[in-house]
PDB file with SEQRES, HELIX, SHEET and CRYST1 records, atoms N, CA, C and O in Angstrom:
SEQRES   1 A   81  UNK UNK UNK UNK UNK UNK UNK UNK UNK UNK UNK UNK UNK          
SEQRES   2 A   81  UNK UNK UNK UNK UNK UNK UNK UNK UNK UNK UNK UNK UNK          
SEQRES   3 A   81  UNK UNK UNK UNK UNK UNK UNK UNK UNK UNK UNK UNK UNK          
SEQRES   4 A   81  UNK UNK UNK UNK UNK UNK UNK UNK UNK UNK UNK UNK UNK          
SEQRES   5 A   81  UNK UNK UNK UNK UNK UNK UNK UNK UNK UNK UNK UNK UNK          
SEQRES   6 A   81  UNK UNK UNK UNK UNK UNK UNK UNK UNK UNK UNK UNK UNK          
SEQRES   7 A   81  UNK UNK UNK                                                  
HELIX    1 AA1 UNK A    2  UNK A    9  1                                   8    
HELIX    2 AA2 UNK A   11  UNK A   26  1                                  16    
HELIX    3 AA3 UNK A   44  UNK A   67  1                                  24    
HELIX    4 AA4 UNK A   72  UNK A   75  1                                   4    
CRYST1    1.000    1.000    1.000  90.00  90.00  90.00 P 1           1          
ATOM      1  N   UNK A   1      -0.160  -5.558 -21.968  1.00  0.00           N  
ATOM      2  CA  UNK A   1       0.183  -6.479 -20.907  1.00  0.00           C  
ATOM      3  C   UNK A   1       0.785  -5.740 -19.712  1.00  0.00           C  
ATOM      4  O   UNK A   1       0.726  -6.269 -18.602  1.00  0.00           O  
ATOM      5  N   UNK A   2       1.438  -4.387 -19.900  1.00  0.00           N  
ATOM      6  CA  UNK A   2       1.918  -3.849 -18.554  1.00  0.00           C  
ATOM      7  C   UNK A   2       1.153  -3.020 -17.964  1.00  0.00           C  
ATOM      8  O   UNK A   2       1.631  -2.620 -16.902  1.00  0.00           O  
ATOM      9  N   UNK A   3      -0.050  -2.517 -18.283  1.00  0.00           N  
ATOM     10  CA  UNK A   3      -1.285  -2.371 -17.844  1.00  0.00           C  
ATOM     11  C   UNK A   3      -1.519  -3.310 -16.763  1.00  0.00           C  
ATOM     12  O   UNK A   3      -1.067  -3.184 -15.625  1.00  0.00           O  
ATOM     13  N   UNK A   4      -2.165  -4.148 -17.131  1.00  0.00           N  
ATOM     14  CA  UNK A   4      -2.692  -5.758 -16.453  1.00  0.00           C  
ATOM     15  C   UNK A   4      -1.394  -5.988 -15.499  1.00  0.00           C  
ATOM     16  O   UNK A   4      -1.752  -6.180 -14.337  1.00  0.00           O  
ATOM     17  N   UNK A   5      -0.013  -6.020 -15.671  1.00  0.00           N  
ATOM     18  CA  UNK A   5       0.567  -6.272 -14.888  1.00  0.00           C  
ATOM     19  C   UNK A   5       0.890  -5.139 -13.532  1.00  0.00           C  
ATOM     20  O   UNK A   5       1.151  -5.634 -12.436  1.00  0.00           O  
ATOM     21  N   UNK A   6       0.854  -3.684 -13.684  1.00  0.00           N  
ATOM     22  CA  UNK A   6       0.374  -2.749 -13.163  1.00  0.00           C  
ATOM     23  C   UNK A   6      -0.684  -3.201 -11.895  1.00  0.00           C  
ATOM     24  O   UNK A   6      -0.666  -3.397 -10.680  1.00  0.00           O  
ATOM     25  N   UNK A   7      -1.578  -3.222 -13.010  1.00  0.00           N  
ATOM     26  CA  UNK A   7      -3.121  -3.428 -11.835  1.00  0.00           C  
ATOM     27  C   UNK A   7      -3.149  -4.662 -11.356  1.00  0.00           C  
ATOM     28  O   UNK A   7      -4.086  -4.836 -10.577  1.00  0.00           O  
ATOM     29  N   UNK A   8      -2.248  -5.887 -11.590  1.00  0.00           N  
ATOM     30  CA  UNK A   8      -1.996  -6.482 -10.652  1.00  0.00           C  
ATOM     31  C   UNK A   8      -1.443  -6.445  -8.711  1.00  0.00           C  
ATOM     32  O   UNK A   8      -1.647  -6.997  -7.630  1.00  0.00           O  
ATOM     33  N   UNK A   9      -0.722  -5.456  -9.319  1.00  0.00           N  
ATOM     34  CA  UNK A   9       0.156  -4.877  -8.084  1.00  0.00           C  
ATOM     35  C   UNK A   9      -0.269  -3.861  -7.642  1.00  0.00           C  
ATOM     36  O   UNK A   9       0.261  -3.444  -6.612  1.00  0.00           O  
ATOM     37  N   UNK A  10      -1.283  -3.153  -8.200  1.00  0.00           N  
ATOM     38  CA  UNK A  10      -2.033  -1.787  -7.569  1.00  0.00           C  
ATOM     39  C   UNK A  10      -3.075  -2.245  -7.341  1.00  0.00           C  
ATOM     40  O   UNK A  10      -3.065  -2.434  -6.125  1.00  0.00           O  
ATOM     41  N   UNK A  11      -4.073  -2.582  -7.760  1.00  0.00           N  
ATOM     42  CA  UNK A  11      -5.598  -3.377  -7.389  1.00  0.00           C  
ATOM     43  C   UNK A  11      -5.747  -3.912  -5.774  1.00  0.00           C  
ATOM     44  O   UNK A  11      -6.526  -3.460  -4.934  1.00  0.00           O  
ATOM     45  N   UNK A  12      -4.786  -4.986  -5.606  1.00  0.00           N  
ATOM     46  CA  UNK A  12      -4.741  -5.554  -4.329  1.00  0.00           C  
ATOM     47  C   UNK A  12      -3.747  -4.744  -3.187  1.00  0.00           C  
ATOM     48  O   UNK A  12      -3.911  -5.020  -1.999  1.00  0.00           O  
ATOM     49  N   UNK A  13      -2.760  -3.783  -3.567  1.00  0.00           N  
ATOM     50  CA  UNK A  13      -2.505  -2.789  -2.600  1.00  0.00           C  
ATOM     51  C   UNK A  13      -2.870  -1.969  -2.188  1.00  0.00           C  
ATOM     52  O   UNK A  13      -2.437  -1.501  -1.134  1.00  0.00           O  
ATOM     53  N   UNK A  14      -4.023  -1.367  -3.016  1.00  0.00           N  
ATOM     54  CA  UNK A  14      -4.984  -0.380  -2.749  1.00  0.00           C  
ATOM     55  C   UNK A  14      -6.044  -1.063  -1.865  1.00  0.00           C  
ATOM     56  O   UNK A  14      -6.338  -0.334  -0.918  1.00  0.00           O  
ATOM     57  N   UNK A  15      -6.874  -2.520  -1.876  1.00  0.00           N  
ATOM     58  CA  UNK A  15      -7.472  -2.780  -1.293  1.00  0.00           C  
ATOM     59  C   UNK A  15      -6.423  -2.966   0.404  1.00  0.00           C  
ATOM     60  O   UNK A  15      -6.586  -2.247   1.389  1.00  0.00           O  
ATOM     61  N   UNK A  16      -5.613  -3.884   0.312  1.00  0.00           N  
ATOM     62  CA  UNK A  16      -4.679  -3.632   1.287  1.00  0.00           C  
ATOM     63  C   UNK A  16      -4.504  -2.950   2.378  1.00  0.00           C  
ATOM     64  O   UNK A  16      -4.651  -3.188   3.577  1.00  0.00           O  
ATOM     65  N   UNK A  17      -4.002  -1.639   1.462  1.00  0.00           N  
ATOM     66  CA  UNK A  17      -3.894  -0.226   2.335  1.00  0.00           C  
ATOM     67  C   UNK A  17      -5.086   0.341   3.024  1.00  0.00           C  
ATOM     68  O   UNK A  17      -5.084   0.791   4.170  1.00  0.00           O  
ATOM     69  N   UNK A  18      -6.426   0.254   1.959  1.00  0.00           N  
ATOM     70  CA  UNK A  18      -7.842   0.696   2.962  1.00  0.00           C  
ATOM     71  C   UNK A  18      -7.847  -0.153   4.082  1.00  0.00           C  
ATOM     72  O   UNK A  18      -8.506   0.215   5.054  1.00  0.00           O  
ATOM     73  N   UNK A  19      -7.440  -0.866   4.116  1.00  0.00           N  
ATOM     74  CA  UNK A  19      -8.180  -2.351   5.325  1.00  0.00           C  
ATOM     75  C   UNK A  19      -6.799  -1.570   6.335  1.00  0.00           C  
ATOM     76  O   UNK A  19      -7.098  -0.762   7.214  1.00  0.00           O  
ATOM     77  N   UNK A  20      -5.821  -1.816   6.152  1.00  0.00           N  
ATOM     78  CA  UNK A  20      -4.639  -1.549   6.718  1.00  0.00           C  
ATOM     79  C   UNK A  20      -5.304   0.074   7.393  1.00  0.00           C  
ATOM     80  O   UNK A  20      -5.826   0.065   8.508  1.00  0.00           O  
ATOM     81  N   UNK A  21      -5.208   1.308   6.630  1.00  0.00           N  
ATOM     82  CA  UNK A  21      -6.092   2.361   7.159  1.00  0.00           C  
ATOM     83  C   UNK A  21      -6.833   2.084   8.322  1.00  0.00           C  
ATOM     84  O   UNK A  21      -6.523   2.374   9.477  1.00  0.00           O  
ATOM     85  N   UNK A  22      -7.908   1.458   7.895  1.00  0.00           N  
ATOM     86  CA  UNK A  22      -9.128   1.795   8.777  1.00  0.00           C  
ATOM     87  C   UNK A  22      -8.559   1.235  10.167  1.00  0.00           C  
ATOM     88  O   UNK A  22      -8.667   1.880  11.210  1.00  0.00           O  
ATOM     89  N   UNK A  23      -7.781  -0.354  10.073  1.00  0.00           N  
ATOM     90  CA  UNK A  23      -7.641  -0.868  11.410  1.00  0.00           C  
ATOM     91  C   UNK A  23      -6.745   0.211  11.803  1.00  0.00           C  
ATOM     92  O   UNK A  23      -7.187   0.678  12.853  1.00  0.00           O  
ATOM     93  N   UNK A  24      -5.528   0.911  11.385  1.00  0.00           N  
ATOM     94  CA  UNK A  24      -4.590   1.595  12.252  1.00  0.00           C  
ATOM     95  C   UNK A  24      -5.656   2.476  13.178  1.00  0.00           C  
ATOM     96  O   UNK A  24      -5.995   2.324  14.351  1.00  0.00           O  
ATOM     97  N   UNK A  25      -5.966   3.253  12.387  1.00  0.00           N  
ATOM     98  CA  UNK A  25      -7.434   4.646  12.813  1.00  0.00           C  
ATOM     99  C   UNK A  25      -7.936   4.243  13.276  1.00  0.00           C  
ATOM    100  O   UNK A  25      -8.472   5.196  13.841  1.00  0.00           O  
ATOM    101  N   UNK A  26      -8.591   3.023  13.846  1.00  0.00           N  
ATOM    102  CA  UNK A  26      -9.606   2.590  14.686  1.00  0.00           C  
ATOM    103  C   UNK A  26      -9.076   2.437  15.905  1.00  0.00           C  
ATOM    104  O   UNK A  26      -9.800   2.336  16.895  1.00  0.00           O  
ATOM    105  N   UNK A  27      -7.845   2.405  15.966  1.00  0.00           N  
ATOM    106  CA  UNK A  27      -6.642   2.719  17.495  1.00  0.00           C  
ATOM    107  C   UNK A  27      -6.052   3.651  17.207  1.00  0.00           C  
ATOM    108  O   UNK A  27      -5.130   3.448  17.997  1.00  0.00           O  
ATOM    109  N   UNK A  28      -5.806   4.456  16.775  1.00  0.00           N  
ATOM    110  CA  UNK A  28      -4.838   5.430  16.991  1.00  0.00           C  
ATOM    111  C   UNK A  28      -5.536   6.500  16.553  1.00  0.00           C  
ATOM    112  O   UNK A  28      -6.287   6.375  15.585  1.00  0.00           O  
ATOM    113  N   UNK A  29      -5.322   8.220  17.486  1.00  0.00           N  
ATOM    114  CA  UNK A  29      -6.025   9.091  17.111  1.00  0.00           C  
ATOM    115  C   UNK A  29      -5.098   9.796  16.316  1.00  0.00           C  
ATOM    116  O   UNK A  29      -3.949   9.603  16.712  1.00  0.00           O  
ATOM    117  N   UNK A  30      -5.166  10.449  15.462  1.00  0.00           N  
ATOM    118  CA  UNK A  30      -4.036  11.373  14.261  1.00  0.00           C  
ATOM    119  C   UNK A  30      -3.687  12.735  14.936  1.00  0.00           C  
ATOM    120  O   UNK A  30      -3.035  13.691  14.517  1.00  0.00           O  
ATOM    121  N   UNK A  31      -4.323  12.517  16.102  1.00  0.00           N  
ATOM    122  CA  UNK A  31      -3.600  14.335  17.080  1.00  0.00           C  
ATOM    123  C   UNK A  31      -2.843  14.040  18.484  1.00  0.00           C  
ATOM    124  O   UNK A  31      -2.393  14.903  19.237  1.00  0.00           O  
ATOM    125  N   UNK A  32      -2.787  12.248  18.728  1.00  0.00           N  
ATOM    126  CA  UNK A  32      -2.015  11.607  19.813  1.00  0.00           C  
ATOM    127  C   UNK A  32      -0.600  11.455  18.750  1.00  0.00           C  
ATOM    128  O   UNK A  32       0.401  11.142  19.395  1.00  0.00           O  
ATOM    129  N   UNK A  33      -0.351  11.627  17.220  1.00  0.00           N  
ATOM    130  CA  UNK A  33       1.133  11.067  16.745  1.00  0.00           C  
ATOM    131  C   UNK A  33       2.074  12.216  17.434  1.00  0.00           C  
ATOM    132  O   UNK A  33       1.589  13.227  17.941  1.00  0.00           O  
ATOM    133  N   UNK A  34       3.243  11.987  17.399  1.00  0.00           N  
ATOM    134  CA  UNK A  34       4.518  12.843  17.642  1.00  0.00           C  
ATOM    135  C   UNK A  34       5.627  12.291  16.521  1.00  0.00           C  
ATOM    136  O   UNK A  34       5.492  11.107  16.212  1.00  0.00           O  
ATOM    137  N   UNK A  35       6.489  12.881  16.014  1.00  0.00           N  
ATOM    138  CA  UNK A  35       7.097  12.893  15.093  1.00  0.00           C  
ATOM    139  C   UNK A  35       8.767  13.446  15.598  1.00  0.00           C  
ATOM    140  O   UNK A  35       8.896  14.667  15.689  1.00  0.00           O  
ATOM    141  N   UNK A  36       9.798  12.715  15.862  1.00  0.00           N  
ATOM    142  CA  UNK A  36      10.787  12.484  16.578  1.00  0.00           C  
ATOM    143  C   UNK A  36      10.540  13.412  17.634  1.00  0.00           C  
ATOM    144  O   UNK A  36      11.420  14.123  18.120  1.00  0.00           O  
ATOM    145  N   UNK A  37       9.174  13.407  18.041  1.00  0.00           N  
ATOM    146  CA  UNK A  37       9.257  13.593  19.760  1.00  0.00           C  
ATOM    147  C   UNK A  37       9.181  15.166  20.110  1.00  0.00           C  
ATOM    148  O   UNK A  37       9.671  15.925  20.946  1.00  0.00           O  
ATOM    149  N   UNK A  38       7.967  15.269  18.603  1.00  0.00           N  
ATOM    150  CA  UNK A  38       7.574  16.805  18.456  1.00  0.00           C  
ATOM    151  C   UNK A  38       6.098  16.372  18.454  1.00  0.00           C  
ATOM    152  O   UNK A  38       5.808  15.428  17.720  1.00  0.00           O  
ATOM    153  N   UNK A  39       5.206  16.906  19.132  1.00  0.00           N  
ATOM    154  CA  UNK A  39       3.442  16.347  18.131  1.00  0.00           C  
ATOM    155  C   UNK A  39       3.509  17.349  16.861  1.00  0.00           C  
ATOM    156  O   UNK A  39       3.837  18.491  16.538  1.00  0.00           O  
ATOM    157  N   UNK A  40       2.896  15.963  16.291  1.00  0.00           N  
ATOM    158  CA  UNK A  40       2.808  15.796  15.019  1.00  0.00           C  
ATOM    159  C   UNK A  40       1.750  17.340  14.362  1.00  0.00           C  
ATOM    160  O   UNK A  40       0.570  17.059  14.566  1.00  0.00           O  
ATOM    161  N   UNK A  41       1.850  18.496  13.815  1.00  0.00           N  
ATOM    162  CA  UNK A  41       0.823  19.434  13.576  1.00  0.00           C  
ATOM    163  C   UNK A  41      -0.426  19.297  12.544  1.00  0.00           C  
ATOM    164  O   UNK A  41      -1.050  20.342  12.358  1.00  0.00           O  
ATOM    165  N   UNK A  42      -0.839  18.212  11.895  1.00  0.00           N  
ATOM    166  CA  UNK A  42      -0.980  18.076  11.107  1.00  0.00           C  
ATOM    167  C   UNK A  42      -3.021  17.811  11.547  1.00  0.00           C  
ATOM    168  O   UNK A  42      -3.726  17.341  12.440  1.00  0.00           O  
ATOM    169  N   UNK A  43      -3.191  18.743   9.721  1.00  0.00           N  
ATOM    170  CA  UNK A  43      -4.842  18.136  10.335  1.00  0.00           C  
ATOM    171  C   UNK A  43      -4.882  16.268  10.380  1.00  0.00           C  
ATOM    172  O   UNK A  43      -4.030  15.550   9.858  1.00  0.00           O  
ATOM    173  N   UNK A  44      -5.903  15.868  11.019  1.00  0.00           N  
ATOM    174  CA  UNK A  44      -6.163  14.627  10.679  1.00  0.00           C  
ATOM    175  C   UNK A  44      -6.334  14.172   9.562  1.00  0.00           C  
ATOM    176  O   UNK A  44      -5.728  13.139   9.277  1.00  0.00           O  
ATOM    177  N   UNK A  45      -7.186  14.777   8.603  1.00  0.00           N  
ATOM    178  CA  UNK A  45      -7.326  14.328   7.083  1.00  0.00           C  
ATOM    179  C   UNK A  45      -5.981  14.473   6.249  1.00  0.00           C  
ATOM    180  O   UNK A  45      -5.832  13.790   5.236  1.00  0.00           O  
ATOM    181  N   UNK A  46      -5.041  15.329   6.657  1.00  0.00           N  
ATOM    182  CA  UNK A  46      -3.453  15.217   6.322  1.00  0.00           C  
ATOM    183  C   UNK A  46      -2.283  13.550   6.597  1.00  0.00           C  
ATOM    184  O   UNK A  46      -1.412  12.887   6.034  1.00  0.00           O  
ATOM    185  N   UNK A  47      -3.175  13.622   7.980  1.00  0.00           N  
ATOM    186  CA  UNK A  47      -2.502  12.207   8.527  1.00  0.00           C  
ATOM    187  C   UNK A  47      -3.155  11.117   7.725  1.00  0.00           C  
ATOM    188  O   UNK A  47      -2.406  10.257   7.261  1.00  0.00           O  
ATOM    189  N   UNK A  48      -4.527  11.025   7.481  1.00  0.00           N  
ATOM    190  CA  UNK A  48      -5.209   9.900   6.950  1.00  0.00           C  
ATOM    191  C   UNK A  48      -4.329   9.644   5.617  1.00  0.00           C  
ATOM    192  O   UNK A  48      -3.714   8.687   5.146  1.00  0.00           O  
ATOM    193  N   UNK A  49      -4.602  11.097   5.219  1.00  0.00           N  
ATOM    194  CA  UNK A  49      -4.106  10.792   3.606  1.00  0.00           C  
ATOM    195  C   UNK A  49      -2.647  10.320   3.597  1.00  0.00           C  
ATOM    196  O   UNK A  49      -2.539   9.174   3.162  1.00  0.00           O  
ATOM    197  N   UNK A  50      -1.484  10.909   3.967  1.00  0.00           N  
ATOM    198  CA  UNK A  50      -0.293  10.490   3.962  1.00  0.00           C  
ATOM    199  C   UNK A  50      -0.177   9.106   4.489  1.00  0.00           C  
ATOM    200  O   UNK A  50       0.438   8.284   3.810  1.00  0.00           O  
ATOM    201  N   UNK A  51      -0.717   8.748   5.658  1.00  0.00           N  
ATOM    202  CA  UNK A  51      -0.478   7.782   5.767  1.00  0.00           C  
ATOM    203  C   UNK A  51      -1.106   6.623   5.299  1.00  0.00           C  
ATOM    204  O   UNK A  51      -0.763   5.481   5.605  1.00  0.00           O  
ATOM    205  N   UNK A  52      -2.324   7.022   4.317  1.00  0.00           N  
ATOM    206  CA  UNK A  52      -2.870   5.857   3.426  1.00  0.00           C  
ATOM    207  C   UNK A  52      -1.527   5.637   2.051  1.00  0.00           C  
ATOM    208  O   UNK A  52      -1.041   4.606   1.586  1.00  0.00           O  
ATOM    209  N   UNK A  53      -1.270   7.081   1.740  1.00  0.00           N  
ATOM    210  CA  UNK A  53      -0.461   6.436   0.854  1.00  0.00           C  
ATOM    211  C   UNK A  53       0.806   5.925   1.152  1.00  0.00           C  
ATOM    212  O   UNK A  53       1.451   5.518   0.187  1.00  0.00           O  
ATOM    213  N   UNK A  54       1.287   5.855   2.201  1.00  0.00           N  
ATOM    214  CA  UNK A  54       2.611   5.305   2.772  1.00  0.00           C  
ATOM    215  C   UNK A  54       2.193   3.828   2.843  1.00  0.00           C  
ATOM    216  O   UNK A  54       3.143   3.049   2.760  1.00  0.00           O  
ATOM    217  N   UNK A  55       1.093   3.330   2.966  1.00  0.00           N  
ATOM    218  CA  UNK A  55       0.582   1.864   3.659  1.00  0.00           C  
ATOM    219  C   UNK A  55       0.403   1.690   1.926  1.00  0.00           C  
ATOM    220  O   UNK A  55       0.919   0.626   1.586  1.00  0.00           O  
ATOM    221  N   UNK A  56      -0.011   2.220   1.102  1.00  0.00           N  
ATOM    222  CA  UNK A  56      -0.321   1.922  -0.199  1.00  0.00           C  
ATOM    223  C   UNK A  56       1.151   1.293  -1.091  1.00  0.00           C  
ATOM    224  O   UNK A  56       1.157   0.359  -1.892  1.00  0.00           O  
ATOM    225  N   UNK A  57       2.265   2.093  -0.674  1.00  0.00           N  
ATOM    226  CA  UNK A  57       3.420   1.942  -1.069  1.00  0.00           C  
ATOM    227  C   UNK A  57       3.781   0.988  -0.921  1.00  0.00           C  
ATOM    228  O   UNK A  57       3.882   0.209  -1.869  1.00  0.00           O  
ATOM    229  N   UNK A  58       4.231   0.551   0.710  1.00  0.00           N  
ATOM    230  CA  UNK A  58       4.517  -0.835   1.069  1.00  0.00           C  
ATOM    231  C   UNK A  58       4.007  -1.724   0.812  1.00  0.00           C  
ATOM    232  O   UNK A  58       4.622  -2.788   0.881  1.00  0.00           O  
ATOM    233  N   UNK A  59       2.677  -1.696   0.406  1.00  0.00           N  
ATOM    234  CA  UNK A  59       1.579  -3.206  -0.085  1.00  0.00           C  
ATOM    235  C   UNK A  59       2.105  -3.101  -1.560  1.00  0.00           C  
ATOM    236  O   UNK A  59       2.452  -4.191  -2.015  1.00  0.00           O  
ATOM    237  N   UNK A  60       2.253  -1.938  -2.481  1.00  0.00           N  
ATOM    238  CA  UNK A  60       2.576  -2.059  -3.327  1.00  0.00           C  
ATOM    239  C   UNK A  60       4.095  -3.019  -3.528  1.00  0.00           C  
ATOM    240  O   UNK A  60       4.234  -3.853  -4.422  1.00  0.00           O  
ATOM    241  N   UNK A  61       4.716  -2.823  -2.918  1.00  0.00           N  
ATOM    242  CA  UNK A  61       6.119  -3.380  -2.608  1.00  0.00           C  
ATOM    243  C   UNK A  61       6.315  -4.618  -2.613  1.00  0.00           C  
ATOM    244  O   UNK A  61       7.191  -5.289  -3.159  1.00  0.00           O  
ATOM    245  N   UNK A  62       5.120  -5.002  -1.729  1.00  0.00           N  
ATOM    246  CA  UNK A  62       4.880  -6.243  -1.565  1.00  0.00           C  
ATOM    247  C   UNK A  62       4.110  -7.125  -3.094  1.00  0.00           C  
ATOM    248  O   UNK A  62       4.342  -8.198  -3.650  1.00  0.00           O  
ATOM    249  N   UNK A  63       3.314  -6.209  -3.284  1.00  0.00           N  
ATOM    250  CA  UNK A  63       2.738  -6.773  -4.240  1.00  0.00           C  
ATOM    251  C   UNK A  63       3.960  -7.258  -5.521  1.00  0.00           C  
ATOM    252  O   UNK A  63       4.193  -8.411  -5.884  1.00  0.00           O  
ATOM    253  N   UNK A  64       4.544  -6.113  -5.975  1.00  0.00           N  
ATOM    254  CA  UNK A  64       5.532  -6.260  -6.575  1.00  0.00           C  
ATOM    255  C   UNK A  64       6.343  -7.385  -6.324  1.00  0.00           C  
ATOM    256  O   UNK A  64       6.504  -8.065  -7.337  1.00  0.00           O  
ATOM    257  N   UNK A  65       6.906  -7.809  -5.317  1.00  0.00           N  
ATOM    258  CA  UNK A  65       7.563  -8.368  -5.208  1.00  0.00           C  
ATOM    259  C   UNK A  65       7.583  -9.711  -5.211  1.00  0.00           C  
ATOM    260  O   UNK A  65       8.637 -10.345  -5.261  1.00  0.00           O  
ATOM    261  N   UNK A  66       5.875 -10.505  -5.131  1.00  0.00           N  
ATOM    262  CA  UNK A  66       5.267 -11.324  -5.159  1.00  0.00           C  
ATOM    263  C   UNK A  66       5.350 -11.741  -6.951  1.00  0.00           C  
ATOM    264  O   UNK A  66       5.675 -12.850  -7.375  1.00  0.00           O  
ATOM    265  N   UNK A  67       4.993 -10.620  -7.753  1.00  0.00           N  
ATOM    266  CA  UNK A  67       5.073 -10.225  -9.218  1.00  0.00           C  
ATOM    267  C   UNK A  67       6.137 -11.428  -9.538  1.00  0.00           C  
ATOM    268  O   UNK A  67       5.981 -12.577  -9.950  1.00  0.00           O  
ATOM    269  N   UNK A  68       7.411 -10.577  -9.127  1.00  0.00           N  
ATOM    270  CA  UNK A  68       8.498 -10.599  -9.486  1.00  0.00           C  
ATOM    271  C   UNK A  68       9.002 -11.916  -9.346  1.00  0.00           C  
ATOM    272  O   UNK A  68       9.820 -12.360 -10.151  1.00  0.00           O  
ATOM    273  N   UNK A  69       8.501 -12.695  -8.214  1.00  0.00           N  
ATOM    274  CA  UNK A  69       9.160 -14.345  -7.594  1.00  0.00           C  
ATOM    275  C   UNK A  69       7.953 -15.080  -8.266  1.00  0.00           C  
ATOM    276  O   UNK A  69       7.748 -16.205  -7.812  1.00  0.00           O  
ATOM    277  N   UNK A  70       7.008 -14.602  -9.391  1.00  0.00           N  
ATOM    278  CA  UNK A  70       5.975 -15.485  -9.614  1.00  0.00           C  
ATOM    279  C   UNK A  70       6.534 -16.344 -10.553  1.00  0.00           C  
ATOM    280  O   UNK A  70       7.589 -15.959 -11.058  1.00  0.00           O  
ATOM    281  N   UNK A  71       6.076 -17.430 -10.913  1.00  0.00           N  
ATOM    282  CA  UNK A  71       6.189 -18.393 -12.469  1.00  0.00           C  
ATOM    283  C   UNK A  71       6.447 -17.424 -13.716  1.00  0.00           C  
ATOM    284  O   UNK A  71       5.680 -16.543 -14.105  1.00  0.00           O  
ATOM    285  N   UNK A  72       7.775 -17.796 -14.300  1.00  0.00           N  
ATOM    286  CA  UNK A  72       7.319 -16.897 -15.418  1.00  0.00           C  
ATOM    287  C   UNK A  72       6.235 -16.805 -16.309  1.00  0.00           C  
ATOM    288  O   UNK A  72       5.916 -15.896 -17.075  1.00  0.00           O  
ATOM    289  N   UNK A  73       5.635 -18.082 -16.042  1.00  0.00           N  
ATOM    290  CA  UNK A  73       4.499 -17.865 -17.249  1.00  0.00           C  
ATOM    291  C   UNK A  73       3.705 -16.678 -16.769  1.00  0.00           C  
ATOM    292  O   UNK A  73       3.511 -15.690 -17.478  1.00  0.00           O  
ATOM    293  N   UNK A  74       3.230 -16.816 -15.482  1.00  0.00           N  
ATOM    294  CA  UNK A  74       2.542 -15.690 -14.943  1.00  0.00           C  
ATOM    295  C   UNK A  74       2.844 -14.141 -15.508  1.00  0.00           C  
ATOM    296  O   UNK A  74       2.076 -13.357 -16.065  1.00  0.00           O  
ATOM    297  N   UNK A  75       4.232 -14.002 -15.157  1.00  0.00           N  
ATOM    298  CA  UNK A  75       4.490 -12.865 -15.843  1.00  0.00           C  
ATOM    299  C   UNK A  75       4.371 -12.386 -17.166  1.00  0.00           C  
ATOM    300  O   UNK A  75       3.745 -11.358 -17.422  1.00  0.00           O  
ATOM    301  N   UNK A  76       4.960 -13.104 -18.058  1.00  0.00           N  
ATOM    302  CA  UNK A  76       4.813 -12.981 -19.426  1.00  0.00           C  
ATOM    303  C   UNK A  76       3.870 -13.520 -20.166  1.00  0.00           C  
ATOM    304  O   UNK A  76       4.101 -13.831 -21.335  1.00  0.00           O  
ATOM    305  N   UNK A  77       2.456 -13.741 -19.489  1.00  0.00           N  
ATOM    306  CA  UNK A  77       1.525 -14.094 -19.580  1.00  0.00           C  
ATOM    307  C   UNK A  77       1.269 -15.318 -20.926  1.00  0.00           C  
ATOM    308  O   UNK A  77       0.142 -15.260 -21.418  1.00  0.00           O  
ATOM    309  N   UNK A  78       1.896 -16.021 -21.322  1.00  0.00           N  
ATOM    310  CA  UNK A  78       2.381 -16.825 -22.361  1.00  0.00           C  
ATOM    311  C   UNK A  78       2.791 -18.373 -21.516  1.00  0.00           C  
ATOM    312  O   UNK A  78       3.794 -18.341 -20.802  1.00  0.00           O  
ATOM    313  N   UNK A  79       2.197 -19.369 -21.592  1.00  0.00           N  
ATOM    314  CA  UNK A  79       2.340 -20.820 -21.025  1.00  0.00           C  
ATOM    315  C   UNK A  79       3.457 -21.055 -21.011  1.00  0.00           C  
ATOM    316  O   UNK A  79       3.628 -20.812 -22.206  1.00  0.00           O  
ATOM    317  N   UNK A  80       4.552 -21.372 -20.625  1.00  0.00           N  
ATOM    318  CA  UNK A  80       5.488 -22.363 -21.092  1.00  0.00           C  
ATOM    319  C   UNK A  80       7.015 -21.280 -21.709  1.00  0.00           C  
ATOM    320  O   UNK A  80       8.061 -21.681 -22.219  1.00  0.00           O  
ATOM    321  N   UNK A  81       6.626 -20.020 -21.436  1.00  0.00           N  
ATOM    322  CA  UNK A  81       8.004 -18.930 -21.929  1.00  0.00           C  
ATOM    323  C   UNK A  81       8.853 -18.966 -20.638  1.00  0.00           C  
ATOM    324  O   UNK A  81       9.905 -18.330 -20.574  1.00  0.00           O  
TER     325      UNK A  81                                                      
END                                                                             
């Protein structure tokens, strides 16, 4: 069951974060960032990646947290516990 409850909260943050990805990148170029007002040195595929998993985190967060305020039955996957 903490499997399933896992990929509850990773499944849809991972989809999340791609969608989240692509729109940031589709405005913003990864060699225009600056980083407290240094540019940022980083290859682009450095930026993609870090910052997919930073967007992955927070959806995760979210996801979680959705988890967490659900029905208990939901959680403990058992009707009526």
């Amino acid at each position: 069951m903490a499997a399933r409850r896992l990929m509850w909260v990773a499944w849809p943050a991972f989809l999340a974060a791609g969608m989240l990805e692509m729109l940031v990148f589709a405005l913003v170029d990864p060699h225009d960032l600056h980083w407290l007002g240094r540019a940022l040195d980083w290859s682009a595929m450095a930026v993609y990646t870090a910052s997919f998993f930073a967007f992955w985190a927070v959806a995760m967060a979210g996801s979680a947290l959705t988890l967490l305020l659900a029905a208990p039955e939901m959680v403990s996957g058992r009707p009526g516990d």
